[in-house]
PyMOL Python script that loads the backbone (N, CA, C, O; Angstrom):
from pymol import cmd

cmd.read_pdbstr("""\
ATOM      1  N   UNK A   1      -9.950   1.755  18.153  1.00  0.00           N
ATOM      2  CA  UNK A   1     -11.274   2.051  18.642  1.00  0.00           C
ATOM      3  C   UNK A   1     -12.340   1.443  17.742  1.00  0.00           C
ATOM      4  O   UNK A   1     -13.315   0.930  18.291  1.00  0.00           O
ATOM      5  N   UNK A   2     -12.257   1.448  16.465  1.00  0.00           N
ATOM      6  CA  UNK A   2     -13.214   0.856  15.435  1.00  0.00           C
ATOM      7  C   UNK A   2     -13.367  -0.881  15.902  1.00  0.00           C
ATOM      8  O   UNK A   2     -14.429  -1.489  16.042  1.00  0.00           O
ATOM      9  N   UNK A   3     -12.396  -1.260  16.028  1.00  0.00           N
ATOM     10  CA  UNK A   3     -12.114  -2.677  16.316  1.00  0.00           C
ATOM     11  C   UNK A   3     -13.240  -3.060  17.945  1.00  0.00           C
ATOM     12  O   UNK A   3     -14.173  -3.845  18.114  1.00  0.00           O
ATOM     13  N   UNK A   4     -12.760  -2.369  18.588  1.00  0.00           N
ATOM     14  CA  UNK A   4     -13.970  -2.364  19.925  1.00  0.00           C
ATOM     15  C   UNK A   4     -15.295  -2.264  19.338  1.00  0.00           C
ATOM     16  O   UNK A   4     -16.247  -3.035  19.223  1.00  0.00           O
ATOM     17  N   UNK A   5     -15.030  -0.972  18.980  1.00  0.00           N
ATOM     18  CA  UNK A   5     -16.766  -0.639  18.632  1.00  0.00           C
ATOM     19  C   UNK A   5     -17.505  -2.043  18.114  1.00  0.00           C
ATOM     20  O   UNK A   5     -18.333  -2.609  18.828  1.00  0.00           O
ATOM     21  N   UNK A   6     -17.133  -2.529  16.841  1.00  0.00           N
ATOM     22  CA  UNK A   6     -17.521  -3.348  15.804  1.00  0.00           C
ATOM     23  C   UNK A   6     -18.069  -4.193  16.428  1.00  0.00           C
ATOM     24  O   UNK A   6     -19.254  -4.509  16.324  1.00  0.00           O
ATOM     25  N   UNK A   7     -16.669  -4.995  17.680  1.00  0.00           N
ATOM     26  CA  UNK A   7     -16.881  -5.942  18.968  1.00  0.00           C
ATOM     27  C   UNK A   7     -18.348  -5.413  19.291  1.00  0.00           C
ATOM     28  O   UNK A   7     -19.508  -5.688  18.985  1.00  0.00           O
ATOM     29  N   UNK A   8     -17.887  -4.806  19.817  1.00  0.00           N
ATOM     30  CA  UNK A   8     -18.872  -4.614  21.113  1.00  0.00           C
ATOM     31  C   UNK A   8     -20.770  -5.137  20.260  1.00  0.00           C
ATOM     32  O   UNK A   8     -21.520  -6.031  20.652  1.00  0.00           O
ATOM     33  N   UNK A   9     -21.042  -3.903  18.751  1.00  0.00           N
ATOM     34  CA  UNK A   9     -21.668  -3.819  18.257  1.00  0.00           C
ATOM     35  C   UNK A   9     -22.320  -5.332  17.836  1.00  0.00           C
ATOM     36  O   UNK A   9     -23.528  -5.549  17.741  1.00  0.00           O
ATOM     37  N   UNK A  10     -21.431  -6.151  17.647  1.00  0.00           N
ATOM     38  CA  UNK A  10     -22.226  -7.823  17.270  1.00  0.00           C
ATOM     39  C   UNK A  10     -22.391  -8.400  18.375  1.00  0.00           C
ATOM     40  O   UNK A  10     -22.829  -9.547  18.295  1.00  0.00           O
ATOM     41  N   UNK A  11     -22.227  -8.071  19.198  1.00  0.00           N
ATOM     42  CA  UNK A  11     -22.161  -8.687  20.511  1.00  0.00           C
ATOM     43  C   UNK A  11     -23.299  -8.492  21.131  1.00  0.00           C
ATOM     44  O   UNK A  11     -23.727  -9.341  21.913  1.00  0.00           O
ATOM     45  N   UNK A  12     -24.250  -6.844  20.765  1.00  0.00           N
ATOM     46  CA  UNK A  12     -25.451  -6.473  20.606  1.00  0.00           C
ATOM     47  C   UNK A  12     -26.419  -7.213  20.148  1.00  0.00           C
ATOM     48  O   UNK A  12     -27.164  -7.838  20.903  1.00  0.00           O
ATOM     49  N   UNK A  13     -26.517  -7.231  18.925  1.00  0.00           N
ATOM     50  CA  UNK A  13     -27.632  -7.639  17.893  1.00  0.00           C
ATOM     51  C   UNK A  13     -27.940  -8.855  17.780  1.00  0.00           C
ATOM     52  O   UNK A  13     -27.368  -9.857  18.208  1.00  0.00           O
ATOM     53  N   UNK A  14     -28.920  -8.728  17.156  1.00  0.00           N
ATOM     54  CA  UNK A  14     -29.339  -9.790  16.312  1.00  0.00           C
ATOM     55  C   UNK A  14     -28.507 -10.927  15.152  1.00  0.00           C
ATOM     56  O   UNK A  14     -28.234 -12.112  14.960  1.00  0.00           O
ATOM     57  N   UNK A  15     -28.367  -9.514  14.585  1.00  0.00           N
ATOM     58  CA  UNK A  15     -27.405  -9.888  12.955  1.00  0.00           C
ATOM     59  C   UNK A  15     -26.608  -9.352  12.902  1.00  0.00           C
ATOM     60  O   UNK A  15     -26.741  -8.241  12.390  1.00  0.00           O
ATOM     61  N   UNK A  16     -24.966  -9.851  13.489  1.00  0.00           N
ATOM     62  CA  UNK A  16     -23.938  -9.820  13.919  1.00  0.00           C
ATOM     63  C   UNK A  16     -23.104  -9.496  12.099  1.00  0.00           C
ATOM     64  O   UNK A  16     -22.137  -8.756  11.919  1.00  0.00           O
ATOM     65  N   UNK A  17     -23.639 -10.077  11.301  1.00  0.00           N
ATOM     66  CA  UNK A  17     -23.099  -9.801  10.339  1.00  0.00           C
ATOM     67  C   UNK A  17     -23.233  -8.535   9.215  1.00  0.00           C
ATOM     68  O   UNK A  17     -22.506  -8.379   8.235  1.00  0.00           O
ATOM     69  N   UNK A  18     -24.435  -7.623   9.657  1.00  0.00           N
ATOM     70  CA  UNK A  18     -24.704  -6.783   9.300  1.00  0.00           C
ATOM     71  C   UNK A  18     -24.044  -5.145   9.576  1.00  0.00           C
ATOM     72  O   UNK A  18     -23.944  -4.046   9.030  1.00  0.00           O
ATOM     73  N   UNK A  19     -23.641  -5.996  11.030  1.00  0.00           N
ATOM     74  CA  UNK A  19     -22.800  -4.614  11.646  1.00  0.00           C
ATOM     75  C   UNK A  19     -22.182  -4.490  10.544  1.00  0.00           C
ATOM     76  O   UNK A  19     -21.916  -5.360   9.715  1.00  0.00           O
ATOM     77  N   UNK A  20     -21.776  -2.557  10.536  1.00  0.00           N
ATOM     78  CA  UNK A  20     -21.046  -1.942   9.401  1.00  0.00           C
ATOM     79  C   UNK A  20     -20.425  -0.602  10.078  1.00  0.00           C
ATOM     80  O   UNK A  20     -21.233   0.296  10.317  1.00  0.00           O
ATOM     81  N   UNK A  21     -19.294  -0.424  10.351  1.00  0.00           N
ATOM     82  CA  UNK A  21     -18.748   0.678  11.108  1.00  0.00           C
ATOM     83  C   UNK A  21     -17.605   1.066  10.134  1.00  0.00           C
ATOM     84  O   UNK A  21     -16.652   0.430   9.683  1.00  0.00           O
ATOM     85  N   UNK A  22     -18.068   2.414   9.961  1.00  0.00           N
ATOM     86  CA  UNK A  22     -17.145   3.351   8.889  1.00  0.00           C
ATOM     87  C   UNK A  22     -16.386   4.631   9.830  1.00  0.00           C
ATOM     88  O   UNK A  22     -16.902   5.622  10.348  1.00  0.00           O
ATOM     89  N   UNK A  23     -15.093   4.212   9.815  1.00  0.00           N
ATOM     90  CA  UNK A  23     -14.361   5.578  10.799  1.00  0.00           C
ATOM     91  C   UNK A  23     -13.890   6.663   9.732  1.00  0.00           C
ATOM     92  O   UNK A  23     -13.336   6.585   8.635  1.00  0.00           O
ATOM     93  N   UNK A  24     -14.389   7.796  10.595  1.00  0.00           N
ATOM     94  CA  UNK A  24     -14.244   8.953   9.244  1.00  0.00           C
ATOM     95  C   UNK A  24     -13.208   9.905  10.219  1.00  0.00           C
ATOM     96  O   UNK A  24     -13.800  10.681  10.968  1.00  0.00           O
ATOM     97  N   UNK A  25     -11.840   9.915  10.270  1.00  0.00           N
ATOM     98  CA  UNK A  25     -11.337  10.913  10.930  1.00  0.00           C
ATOM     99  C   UNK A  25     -11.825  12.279  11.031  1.00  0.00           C
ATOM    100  O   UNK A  25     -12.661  12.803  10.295  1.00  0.00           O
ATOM    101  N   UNK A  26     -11.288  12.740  11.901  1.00  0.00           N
ATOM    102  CA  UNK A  26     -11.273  14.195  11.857  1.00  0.00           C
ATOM    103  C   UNK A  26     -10.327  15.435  12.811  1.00  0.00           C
ATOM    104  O   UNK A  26     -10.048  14.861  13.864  1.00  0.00           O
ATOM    105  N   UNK A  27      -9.938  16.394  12.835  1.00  0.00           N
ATOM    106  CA  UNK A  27      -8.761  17.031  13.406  1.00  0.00           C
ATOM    107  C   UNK A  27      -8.359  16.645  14.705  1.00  0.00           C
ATOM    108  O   UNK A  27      -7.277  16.267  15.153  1.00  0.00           O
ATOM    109  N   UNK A  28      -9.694  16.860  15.308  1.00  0.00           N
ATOM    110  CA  UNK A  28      -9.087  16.360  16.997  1.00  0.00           C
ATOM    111  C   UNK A  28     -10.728  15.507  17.216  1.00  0.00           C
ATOM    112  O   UNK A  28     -11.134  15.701  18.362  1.00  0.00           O
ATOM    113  N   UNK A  29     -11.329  14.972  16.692  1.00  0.00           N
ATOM    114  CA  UNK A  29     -11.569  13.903  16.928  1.00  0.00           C
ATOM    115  C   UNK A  29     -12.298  12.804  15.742  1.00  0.00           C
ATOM    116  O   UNK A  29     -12.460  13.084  14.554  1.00  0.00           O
ATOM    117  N   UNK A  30     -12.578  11.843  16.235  1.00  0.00           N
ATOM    118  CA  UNK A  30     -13.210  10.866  15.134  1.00  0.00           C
ATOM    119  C   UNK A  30     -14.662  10.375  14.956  1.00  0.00           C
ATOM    120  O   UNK A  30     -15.239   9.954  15.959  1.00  0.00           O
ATOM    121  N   UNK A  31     -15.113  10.386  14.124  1.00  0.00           N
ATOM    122  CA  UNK A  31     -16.800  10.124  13.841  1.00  0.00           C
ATOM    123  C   UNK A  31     -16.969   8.070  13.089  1.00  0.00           C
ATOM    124  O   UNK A  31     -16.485   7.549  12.084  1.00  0.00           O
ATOM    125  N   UNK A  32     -17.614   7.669  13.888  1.00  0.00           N
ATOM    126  CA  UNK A  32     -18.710   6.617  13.559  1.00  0.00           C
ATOM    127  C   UNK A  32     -19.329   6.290  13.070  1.00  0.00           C
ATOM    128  O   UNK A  32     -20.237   5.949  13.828  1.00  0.00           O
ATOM    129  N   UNK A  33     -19.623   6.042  11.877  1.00  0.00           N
ATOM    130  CA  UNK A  33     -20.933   6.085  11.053  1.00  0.00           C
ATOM    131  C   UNK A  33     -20.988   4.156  11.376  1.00  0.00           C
ATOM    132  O   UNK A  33     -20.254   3.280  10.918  1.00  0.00           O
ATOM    133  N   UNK A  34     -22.149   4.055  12.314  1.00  0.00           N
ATOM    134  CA  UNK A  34     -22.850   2.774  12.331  1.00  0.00           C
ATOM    135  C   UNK A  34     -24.018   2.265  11.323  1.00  0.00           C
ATOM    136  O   UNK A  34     -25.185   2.645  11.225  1.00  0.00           O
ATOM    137  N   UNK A  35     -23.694   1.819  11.001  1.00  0.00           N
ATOM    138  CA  UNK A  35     -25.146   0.754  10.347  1.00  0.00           C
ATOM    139  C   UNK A  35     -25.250  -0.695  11.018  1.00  0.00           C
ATOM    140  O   UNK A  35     -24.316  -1.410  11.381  1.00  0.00           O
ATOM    141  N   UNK A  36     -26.522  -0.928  11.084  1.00  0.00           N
ATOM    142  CA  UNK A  36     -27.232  -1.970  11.912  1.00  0.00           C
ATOM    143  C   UNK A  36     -28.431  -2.049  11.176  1.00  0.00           C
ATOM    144  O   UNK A  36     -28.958  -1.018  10.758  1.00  0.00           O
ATOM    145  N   UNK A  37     -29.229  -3.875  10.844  1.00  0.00           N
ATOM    146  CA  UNK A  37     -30.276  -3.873  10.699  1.00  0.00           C
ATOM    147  C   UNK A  37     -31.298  -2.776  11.372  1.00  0.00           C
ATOM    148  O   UNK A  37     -31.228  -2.365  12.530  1.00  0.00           O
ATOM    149  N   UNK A  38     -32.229  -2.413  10.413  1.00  0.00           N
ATOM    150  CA  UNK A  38     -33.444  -1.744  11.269  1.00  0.00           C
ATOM    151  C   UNK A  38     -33.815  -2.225  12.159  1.00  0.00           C
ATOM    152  O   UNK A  38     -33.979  -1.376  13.035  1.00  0.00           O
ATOM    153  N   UNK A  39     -34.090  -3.276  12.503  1.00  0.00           N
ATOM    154  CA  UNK A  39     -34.598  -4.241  13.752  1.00  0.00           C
ATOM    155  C   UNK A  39     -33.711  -4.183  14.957  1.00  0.00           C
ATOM    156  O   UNK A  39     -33.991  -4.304  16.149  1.00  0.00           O
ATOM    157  N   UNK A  40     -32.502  -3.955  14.316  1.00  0.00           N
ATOM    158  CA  UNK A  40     -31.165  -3.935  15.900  1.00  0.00           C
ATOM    159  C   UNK A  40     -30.879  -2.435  16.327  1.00  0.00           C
ATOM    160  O   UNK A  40     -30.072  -2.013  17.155  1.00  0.00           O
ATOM    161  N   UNK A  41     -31.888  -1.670  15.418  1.00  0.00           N
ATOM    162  CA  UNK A  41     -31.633  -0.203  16.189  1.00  0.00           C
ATOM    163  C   UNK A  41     -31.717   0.171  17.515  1.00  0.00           C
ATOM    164  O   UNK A  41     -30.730   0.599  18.113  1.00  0.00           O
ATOM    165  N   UNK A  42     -33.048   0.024  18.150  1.00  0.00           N
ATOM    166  CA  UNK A  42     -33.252  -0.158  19.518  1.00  0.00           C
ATOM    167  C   UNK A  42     -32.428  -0.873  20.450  1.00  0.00           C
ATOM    168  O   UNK A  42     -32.207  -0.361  21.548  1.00  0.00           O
ATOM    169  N   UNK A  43     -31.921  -2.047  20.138  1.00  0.00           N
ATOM    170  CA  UNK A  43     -30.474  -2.510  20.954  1.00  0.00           C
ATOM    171  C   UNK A  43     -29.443  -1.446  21.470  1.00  0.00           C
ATOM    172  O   UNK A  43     -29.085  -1.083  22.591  1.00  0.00           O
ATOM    173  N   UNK A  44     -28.965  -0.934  19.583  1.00  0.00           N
ATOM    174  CA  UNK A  44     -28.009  -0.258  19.689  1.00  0.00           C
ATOM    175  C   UNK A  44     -27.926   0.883  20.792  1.00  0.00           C
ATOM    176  O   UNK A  44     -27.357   0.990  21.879  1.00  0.00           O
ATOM    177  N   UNK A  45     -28.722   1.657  20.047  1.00  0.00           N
ATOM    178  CA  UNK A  45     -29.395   2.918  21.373  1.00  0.00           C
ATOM    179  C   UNK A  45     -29.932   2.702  22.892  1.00  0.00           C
ATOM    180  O   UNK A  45     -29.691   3.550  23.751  1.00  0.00           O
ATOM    181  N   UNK A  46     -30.686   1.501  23.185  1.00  0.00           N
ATOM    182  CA  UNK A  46     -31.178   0.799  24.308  1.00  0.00           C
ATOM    183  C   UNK A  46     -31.949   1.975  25.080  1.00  0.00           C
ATOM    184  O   UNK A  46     -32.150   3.135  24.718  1.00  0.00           O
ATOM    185  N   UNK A  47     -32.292   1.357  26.174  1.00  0.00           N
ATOM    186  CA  UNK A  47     -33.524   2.110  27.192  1.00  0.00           C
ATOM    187  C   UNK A  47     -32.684   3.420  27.371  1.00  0.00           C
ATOM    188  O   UNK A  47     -31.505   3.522  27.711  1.00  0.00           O
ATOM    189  N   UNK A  48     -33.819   4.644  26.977  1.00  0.00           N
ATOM    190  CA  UNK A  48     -33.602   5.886  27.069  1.00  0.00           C
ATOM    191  C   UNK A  48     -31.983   6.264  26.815  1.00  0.00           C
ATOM    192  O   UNK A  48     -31.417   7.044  27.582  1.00  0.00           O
ATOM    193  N   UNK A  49     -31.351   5.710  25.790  1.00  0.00           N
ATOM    194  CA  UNK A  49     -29.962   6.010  25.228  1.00  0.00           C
ATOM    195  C   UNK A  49     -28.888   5.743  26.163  1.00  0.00           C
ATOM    196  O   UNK A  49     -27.738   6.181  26.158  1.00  0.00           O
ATOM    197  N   UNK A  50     -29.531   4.852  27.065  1.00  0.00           N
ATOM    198  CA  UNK A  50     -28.142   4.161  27.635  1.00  0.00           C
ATOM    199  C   UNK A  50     -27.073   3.772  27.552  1.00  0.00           C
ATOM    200  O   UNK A  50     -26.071   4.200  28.125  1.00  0.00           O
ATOM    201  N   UNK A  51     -27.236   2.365  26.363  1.00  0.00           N
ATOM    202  CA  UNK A  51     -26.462   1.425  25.803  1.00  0.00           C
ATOM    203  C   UNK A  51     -25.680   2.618  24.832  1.00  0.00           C
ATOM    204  O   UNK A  51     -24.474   2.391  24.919  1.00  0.00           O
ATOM    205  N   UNK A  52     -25.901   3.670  24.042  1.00  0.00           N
ATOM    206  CA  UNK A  52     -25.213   4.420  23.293  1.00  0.00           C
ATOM    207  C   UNK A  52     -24.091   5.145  23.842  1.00  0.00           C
ATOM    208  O   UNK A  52     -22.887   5.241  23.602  1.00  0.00           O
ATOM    209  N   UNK A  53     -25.392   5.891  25.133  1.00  0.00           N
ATOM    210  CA  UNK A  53     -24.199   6.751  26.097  1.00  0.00           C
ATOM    211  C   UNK A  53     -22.896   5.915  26.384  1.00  0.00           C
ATOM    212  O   UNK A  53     -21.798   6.455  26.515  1.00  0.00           O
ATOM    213  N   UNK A  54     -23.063   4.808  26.455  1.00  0.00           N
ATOM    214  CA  UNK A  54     -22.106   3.535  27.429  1.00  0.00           C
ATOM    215  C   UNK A  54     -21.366   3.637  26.587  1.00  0.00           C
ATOM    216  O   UNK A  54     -20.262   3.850  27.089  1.00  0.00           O
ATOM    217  N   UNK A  55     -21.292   3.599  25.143  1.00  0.00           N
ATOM    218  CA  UNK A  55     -20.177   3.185  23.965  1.00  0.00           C
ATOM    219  C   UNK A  55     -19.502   4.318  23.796  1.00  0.00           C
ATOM    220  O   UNK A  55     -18.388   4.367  23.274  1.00  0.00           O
ATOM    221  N   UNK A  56     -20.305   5.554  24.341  1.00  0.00           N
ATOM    222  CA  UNK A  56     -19.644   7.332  23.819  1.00  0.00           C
ATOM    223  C   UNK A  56     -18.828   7.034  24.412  1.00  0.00           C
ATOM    224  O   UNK A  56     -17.751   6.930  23.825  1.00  0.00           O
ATOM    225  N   UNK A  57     -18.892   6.621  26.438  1.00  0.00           N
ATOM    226  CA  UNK A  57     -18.104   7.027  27.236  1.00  0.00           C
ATOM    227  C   UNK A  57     -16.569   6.009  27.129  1.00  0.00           C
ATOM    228  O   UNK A  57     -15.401   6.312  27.375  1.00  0.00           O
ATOM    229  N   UNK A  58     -17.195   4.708  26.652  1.00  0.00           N
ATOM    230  CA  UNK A  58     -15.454   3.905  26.621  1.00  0.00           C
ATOM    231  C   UNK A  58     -15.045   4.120  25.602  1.00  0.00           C
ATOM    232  O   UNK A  58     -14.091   3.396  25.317  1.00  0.00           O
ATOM    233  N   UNK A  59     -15.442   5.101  24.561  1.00  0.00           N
ATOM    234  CA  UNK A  59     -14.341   5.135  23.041  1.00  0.00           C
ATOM    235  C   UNK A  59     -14.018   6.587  23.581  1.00  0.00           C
ATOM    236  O   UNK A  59     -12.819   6.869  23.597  1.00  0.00           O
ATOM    237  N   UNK A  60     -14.850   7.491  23.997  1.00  0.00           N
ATOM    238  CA  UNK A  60     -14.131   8.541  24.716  1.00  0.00           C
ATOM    239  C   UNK A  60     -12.636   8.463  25.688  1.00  0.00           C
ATOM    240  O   UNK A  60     -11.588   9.109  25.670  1.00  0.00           O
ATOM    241  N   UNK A  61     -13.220   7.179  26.620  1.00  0.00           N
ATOM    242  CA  UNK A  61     -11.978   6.990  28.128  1.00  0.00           C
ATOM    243  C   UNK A  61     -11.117   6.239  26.683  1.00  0.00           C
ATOM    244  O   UNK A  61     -10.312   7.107  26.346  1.00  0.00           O
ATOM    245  N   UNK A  62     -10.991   5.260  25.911  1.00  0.00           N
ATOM    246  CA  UNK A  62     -10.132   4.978  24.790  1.00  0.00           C
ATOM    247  C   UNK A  62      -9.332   5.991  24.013  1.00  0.00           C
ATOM    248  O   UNK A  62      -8.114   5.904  23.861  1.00  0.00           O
ATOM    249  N   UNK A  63     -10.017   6.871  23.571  1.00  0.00           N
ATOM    250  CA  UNK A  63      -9.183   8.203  22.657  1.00  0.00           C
ATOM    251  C   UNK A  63      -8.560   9.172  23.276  1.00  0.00           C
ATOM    252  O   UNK A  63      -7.922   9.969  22.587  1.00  0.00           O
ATOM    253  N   UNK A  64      -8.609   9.354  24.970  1.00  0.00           N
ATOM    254  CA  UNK A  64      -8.188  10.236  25.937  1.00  0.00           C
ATOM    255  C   UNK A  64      -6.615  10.060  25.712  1.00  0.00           C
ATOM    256  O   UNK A  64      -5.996  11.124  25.680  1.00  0.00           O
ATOM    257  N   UNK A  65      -5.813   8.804  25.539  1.00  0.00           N
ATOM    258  CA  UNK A  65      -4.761   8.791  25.427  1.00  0.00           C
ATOM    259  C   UNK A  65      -4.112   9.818  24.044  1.00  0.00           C
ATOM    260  O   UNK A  65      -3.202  10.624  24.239  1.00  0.00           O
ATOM    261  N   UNK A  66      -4.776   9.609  22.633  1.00  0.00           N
ATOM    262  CA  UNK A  66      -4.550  10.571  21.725  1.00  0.00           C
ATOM    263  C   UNK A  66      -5.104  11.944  22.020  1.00  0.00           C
ATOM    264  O   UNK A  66      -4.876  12.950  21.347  1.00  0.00           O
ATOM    265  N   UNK A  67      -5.763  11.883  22.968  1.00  0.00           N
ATOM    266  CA  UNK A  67      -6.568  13.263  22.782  1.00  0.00           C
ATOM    267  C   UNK A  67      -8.137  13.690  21.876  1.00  0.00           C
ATOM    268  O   UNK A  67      -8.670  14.779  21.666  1.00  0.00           O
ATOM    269  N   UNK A  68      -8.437  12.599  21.583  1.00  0.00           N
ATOM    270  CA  UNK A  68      -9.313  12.123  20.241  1.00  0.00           C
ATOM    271  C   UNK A  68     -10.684  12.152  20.962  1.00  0.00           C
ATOM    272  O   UNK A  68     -10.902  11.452  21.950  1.00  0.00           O
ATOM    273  N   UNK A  69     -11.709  13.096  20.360  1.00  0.00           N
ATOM    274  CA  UNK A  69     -13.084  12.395  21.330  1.00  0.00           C
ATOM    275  C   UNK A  69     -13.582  11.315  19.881  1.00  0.00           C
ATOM    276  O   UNK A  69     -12.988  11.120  18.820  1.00  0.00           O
ATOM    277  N   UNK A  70     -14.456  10.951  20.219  1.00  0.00           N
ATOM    278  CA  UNK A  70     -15.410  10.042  19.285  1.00  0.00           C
ATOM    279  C   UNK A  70     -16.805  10.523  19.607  1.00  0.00           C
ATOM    280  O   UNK A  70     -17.314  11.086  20.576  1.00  0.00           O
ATOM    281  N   UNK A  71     -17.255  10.072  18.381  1.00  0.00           N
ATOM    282  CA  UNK A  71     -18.806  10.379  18.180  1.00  0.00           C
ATOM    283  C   UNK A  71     -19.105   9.112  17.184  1.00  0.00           C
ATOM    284  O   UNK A  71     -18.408   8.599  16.309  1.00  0.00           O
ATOM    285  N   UNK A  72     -20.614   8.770  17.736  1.00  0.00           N
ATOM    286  CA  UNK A  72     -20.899   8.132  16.834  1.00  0.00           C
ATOM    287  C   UNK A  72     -22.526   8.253  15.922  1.00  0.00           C
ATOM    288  O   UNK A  72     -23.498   8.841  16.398  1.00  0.00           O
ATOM    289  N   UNK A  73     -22.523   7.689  14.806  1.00  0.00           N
ATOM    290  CA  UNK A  73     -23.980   8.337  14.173  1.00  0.00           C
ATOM    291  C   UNK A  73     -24.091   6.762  13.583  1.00  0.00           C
ATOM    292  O   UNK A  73     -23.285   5.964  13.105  1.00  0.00           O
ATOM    293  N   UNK A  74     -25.685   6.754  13.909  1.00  0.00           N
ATOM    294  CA  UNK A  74     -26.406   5.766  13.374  1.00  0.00           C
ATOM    295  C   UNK A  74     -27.183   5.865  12.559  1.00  0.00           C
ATOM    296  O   UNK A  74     -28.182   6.532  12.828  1.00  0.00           O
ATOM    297  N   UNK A  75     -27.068   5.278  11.281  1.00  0.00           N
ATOM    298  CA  UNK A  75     -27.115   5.348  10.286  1.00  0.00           C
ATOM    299  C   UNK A  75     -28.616   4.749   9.760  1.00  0.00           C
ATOM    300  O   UNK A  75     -28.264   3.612   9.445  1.00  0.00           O
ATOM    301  N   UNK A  76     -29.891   4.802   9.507  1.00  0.00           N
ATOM    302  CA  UNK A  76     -30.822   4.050   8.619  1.00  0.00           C
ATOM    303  C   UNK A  76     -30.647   3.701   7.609  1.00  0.00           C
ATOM    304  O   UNK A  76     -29.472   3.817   7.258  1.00  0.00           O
ATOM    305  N   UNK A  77     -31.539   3.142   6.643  1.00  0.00           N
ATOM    306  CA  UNK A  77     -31.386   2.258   5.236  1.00  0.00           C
ATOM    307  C   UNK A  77     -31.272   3.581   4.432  1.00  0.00           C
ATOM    308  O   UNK A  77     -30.945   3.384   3.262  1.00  0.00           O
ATOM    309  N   UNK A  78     -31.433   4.681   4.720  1.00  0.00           N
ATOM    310  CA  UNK A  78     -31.632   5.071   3.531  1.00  0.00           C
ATOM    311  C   UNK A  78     -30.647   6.548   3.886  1.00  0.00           C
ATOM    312  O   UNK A  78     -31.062   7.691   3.696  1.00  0.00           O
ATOM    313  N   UNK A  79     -29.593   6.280   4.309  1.00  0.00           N
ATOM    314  CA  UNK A  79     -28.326   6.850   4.322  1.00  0.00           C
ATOM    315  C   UNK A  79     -28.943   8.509   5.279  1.00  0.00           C
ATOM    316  O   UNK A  79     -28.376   9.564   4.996  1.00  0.00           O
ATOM    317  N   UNK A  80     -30.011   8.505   6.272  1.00  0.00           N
ATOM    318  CA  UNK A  80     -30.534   9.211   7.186  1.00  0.00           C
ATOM    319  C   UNK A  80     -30.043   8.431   8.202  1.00  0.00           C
ATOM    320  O   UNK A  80     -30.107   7.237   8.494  1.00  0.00           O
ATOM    321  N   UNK A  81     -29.218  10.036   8.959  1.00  0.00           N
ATOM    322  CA  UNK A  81     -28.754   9.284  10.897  1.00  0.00           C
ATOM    323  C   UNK A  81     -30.077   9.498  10.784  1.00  0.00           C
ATOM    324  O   UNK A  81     -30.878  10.227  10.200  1.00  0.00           O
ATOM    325  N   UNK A  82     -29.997   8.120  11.965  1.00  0.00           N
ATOM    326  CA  UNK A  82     -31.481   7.917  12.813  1.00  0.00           C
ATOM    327  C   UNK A  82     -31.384   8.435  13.892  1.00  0.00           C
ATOM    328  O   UNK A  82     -32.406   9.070  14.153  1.00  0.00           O
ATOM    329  N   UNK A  83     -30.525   8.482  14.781  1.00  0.00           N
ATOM    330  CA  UNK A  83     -29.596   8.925  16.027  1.00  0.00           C
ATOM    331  C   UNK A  83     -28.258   9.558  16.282  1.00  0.00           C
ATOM    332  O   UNK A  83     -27.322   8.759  16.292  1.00  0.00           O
ATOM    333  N   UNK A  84     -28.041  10.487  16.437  1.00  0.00           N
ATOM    334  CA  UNK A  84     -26.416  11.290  16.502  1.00  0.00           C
ATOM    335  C   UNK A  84     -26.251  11.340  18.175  1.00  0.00           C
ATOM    336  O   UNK A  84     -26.969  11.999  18.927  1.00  0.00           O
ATOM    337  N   UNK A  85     -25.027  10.404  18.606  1.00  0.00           N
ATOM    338  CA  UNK A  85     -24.479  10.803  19.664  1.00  0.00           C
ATOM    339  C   UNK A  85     -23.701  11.447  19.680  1.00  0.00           C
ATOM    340  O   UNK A  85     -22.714  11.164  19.001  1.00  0.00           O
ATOM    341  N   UNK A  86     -23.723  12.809  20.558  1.00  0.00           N
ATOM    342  CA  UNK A  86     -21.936  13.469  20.229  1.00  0.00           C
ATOM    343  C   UNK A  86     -21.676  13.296  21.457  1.00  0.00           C
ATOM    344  O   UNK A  86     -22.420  13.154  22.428  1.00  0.00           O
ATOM    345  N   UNK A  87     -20.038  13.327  21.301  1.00  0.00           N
ATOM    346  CA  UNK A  87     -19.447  13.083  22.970  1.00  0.00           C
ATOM    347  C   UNK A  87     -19.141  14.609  23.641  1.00  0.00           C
ATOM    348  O   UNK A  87     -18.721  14.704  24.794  1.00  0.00           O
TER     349      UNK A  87
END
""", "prot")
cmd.dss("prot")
cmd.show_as("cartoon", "prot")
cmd.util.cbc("prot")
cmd.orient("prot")
């Protein structure tokens, strides 16, 4: 799932090289910690949390096989989520 995400995430932005996706397990499911330039935040999230919802729902339909939900949190410069999606 990290491997998609990451995909998906440069495939977004601006600065493809900045993407930074940290998977932090957890019992029955797994957390996201994204970082993205400040400037590629709005991508990430997109019109009225679209583009975010969109990534909850295919790492969600992805982890259904383990049983795993995902969540993901976007991260600012200064180690403040800017945005918490939970699934």
């Amino acid at each position: 799932m990290k491997e998609f995400l990451e995909y998906v995430l440069r495939e977004l932005v601006d600065y493809p090289d900045e993407v930074l996706v940290v998977e932090v397990p957890r019992e029955h499911s797994v957390l996201f910690r994204v970082r993205v330039r400040s400037t590629d935040v709005g991508k990430v999230i997109g019109v009225q949390g679209r583009t975010i919802a969109s990534l909850r729902s295919l790492l969600n339909a992805a982890g259904a096989r383990s049983q795993r939900k995902a969540h993901i949190e976007i991260m600012e410069e200064r180690n403040q989520p800017a945005e918490v999606a939970h699934a």
